[in-house]
C-alpha positions in Angstrom: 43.6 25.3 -33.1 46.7 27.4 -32.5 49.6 27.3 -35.1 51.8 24.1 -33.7 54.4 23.9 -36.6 54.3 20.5 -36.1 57.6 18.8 -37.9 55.2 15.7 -40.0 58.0 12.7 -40.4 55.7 10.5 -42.1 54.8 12.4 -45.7 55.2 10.2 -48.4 56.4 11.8 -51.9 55.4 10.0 -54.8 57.9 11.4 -58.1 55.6 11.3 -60.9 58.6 8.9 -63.1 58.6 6.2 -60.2 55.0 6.3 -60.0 54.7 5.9 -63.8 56.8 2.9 -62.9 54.6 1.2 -60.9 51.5 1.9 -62.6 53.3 0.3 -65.8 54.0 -2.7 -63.0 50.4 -3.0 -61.8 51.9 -1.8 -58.3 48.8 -0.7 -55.4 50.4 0.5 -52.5 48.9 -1.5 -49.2 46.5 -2.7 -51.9 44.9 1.1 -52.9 45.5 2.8 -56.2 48.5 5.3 -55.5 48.1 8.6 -54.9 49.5 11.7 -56.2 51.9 14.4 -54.8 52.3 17.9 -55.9 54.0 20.5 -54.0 50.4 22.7 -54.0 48.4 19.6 -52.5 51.0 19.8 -50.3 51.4 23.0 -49.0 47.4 23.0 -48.6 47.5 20.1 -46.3 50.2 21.2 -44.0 48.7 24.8 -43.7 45.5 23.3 -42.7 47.0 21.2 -40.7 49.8 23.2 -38.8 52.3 21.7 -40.6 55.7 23.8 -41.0 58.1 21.1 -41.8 57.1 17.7 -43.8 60.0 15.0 -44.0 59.5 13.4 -47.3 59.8 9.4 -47.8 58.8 7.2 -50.7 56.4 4.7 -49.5 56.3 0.7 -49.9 57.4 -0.6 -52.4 60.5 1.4 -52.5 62.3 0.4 -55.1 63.4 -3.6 -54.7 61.5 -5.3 -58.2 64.1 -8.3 -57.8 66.5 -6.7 -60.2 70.1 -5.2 -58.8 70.6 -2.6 -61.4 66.9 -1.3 -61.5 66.7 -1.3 -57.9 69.7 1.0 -57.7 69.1 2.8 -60.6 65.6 4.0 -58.9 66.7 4.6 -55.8 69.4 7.4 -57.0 66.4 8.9 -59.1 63.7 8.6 -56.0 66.5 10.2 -53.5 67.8 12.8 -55.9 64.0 14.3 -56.6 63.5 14.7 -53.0 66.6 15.9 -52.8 65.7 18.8 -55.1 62.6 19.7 -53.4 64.6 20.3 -49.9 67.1 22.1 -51.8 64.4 24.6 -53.2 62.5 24.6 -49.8 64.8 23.5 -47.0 62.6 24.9 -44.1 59.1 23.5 -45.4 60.5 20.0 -46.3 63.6 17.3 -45.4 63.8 13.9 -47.0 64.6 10.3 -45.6 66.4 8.5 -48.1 65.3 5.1 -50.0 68.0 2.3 -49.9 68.2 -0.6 -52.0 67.4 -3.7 -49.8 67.7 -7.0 -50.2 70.8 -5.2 -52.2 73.6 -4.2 -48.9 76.4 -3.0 -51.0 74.1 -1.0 -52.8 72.2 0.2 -49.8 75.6 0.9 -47.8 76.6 3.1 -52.0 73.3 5.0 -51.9 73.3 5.9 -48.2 76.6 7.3 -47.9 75.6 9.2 -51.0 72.2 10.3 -49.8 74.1 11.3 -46.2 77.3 12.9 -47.3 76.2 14.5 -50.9 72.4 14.8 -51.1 72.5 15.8 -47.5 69.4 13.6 -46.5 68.0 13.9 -42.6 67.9 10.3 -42.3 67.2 6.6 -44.1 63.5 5.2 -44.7 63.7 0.9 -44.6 61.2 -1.0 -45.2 60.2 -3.5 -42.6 60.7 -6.6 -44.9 62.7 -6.5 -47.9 62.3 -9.8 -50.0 60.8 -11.2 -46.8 63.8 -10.6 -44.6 62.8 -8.2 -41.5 65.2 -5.9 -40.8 67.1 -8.1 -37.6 67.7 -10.6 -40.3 72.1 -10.9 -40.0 71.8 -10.7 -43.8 71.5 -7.1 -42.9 74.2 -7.0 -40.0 76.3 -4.8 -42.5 74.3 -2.0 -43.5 73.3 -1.7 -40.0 77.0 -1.4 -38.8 77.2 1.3 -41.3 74.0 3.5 -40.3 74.8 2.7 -36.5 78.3 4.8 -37.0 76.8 7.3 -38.7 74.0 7.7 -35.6 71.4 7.6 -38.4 68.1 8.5 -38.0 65.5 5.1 -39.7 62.3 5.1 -40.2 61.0 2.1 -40.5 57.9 1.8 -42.9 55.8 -1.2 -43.7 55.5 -3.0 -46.7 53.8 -5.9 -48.0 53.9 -9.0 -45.6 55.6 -11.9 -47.1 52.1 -13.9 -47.6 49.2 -13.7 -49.7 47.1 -11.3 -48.7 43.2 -11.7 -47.6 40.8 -10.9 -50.4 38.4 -8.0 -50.1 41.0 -6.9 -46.9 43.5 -3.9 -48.3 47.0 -4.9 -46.7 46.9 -1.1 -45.3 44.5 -2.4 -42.8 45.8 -4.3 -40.8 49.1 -6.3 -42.5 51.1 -2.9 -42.5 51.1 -2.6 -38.8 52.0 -6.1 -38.0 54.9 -6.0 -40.7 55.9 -3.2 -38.8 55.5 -5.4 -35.4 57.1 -8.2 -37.1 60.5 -6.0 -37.8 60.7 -4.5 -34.4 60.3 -7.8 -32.6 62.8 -9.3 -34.3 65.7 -5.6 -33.6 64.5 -6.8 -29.6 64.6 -10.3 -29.7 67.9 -11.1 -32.1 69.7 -8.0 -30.1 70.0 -5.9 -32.7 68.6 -3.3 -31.0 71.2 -3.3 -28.5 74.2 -4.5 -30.8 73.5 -0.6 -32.9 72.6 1.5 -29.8 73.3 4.7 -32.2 70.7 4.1 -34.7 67.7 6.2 -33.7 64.8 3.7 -35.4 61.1 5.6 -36.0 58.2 3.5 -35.9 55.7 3.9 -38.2 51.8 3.9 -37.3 52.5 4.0 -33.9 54.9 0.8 -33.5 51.8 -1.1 -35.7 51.0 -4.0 -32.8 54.0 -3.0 -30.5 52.3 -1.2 -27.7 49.6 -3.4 -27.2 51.6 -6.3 -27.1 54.7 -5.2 -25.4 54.4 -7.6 -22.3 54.3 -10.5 -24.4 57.3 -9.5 -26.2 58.9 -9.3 -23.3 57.7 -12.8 -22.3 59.0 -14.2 -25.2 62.3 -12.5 -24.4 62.4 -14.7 -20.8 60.9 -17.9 -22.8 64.5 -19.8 -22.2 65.2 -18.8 -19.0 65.3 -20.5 -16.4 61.8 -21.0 -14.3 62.8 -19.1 -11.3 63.8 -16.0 -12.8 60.3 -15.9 -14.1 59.3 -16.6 -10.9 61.3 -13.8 -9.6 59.8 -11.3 -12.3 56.3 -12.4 -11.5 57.1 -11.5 -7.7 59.1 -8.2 -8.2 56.4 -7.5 -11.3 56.7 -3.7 -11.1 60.6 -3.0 -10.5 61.4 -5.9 -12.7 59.0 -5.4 -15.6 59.7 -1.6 -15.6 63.2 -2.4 -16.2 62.5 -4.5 -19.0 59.9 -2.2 -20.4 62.5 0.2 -21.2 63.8 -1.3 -24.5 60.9 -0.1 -26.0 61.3 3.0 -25.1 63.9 3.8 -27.0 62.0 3.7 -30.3 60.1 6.5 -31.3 57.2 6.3 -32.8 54.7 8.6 -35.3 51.1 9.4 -34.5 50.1 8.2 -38.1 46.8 7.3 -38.6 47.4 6.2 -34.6 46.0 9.7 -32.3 42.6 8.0 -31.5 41.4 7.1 -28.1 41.5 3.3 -28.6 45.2 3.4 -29.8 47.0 6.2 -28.4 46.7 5.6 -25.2 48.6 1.8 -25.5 51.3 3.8 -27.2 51.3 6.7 -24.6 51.8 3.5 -21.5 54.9 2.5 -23.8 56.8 4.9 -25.4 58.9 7.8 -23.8 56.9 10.7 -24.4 59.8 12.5 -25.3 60.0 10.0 -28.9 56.8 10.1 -29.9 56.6 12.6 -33.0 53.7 13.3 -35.4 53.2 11.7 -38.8 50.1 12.7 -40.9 50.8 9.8 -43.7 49.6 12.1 -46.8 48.7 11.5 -49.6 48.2 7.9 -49.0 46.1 9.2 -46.3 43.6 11.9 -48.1 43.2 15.6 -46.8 40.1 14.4 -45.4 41.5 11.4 -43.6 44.3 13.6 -42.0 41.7 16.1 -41.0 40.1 13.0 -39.2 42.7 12.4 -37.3 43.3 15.7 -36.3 40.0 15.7 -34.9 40.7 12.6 -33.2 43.8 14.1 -31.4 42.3 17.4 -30.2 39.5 14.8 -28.3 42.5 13.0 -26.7 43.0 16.4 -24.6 46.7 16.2 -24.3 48.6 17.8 -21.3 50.1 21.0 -23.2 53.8 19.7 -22.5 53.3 16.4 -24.2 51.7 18.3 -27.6 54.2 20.6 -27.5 56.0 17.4 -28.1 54.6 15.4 -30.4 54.0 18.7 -32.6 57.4 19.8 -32.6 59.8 19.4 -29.8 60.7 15.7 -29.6 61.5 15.9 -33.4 64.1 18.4 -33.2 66.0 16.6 -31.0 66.1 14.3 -34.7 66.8 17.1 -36.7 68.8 20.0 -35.3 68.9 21.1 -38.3 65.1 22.1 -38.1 65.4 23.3 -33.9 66.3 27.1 -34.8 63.2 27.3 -36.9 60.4 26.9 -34.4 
């Protein structure tokens, strides 16, 4: 494999304080004992793996236990030690920032502090926070705020608001349709198109998104009047393409996603130009990334579209990281 210098925007950091903190909680990450992050393990993977550029993001659970002060408190202390690592490495690594939802003032405090003073590339959100997805108007504020600053969100799953199913790890399965559940709801409550600035990352691919775009869009025309479906059923093409287009304008990471069964759902979706690579280490393993890898050299790319995904499509995210290629 020739050297890609892929920019990687899903690379979880794990600060060894917060994870302390959630081993002391009894806290497994998409039900897996968390993994740990060190700038060596690091650099290994993303040598091996053609990484130049990771941008770092603390995983679910962020930092929301139910508790104002703790939830601020942590997020400061998650953002600040990424923050330190971009400062001591700014072409090797960049650093969403971690908010404090269900908590808007605070989340509005910390981003304009991770943005203006810690100099974060963009804002990671979970898809639910306390079991509001991120369409919810309880949110309506903060995403005022990140829409005038143009802000780059990735949006990461976390825990669905249910019990989960015993013996099935929520990674499995419940992490993509949390992310599903989130981007629905930006489509269907208009949210989407009431903070056109926001640039929104979809983690894993979009989860379900892809594959069940068309009946999104169905549920989008589930009011309206009988003969405008009629009309869309007999001007399918023209029509649906037109309606297609909202969800091109997520992007989306290859996480744990380049494979032959899901790629090529996402590839009949997305704009090619937003789809960006995520390798999801550590809470994927070397050897699981290496997988994957594997995985996407089979899928036989045209050379434009890698070009892409590896590198390309993200600097249009992060200018800062376009003179470095």
């Amino acid at each position: 494999m020739s050297n890609p210098r892929r920019i990687d925007v899903h690379h979880h950091v794990v600060p060894p304080d917060y994870a302390r903190l959630l081993h002391d909680k009894g806290i497994q990450p998409g039900g897996i004992p968390l993994p740990s992050w060190t700038m060596p393990a690091a650099a290994k993977l993303m040598e091996a793996n053609g990484v130049a550029t990771a941008i770092l993001s603390v995983s679910t659970p962020g930092v929301w236990f139910g508790d104002v002060a703790e939830a601020r408190l942590w997020a400061r202390r998650v953002n600040e030690h990424a923050a330190e690592i971009v400062e001591r490495h700014p072409h090797q690594f960049g650093f969403f920032a971690t908010l404090t939802l269900p908590d808007v003032d605070g989340a509005i405090a910390e981003a304009t502090f991770a943005l203006d003073v810690l100099k974060a590339d963009g804002i990671v959100l979970l898809a639910n926070n306390a079991g509001l997805y991120l369409g919810d108007p309880a949110f309506d504020r903060l995403l005022a705020f990140l829409d005038e600053r143009a802000a780059v969100v990735f949006v990461h799953p976390g825990e669905l608001p249910a019990e989960p199913v015993p013996g099935i790890p929520t990674f499995t399965a419940d992490f993509l349709l949390d992310t599903t559940r989130a981007a629905t709801q930006l489509v269907l409550t208009g949210a989407l198109d009431r903070y056109p600035r926001i640039q929104w990352i979809l983690a894993h691919a979009g989860g379900f998104v892809p594959y069940i775009a068309h009946r999104i869009l169905l549920t989008q025309l589930r009011d309206e009047p009988k003969w405008k479906l009629a009309r869309l059923a007999l001007n399918r093409k023209k029509a649906v393409a037109q309606r297609m287009r909202t969800f091109q304008r997520f992007w989306y990471d290859t996480a744990l996603s380049s494979t032959p069964a899901a790629f090529p759902s996402l590839r009949a979706v997305a704009d090619p130009g937003r789809i960006l690579y995520g390798s999801d280490f550590p809470f994927a393993p070397a050897a699981a990334v290496k997988y994957m890898a594997a995985e996407y050299e089979d899928l036989r790319l045209p050379p434009r579209l890698r070009e892409g995904i590896d590198r390309r499509n993200a600097e249009v995210l992060f200018p800062r990281l376009a003179g470095l290629g």
